[in-house]
C-alpha positions as CSV (number, residue, x, y, z in Angstrom):
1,X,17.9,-6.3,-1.9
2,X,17.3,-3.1,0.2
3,X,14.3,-2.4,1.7
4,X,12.9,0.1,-0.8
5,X,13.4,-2.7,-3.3
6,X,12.1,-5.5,-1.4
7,X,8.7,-2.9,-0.3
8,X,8.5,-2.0,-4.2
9,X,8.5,-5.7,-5.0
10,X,6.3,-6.7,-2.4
11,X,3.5,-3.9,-4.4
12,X,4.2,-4.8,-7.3
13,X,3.4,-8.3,-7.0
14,X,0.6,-7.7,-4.6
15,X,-1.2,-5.6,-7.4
16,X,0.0,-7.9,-10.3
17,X,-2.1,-10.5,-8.6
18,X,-5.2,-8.7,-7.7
19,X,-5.0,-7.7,-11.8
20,X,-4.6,-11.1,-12.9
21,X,-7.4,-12.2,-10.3
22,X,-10.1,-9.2,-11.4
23,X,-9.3,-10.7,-14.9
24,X,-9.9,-14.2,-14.1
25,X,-13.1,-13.1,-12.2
26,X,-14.5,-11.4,-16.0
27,X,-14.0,-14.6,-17.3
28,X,-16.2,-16.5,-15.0
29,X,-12.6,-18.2,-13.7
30,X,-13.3,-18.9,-10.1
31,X,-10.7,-21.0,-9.5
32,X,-8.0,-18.9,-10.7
33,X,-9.1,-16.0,-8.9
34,X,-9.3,-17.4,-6.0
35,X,-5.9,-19.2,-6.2
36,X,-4.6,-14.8,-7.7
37,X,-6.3,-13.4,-4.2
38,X,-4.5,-15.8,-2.2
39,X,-1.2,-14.6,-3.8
40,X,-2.2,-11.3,-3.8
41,X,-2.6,-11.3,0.3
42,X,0.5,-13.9,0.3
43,X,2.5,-10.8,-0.9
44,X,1.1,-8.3,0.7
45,X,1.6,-10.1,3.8
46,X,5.7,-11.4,3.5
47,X,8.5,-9.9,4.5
48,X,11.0,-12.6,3.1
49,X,12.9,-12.2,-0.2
50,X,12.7,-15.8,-0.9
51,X,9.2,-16.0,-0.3
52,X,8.4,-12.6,-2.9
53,X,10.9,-14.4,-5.5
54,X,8.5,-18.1,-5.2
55,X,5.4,-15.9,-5.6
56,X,7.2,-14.1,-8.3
57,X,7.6,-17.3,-10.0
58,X,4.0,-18.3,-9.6
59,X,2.6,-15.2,-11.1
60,X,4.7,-16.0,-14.6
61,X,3.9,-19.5,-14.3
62,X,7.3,-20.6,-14.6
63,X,8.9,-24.1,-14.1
64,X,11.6,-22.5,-12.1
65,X,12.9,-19.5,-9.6
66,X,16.6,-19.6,-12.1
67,X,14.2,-18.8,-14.9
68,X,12.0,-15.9,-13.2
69,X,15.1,-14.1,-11.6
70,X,16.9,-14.6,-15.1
71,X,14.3,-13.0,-16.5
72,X,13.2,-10.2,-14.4
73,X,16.4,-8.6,-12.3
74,X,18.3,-8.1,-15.2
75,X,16.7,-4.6,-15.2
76,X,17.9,-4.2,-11.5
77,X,21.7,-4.6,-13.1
78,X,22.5,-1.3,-15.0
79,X,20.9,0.5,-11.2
80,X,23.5,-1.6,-8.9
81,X,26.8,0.0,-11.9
């Protein structure tokens, strides 16, 4: 992943999170907004691929990294032809 990428990633996830946490906070969810910010800072603070792909798995709530990465960098696979 180049660092473009990676740096693109890194905001994306960072402001899927804080999304997902200003939802959870207009439902009266404390608990998941809490656990969102703390992801939200997690990717906004990590340089590592592997780490951005594990929060990347969080966000969607999937039961595994083969099913997040099958499902989201297929887009990145028409860019790499």
């Amino acid at each position: 992943m180049g660092q473009h990428r990676a740096d693109e990633a890194q905001r994306s996830l960072a402001a899927k999170a804080e999304n997902l946490a200003a939802q959870a906070a207009k439902r009266g969810d404390k608990k998941a907004e809490e656990q969102l910010r703390k992801l939200a800072e997690q990717a906004r603070k990590t340089k590592d691929p592997a780490a951005l792909k594990k929060l990347a798995q969080q966000l969607a709530r999937h039961s595994s990294i083969t099913l997040t990465m099958d499902r989201y960098t297929h887009t990145l696979k028409g860019e790499l032809a």
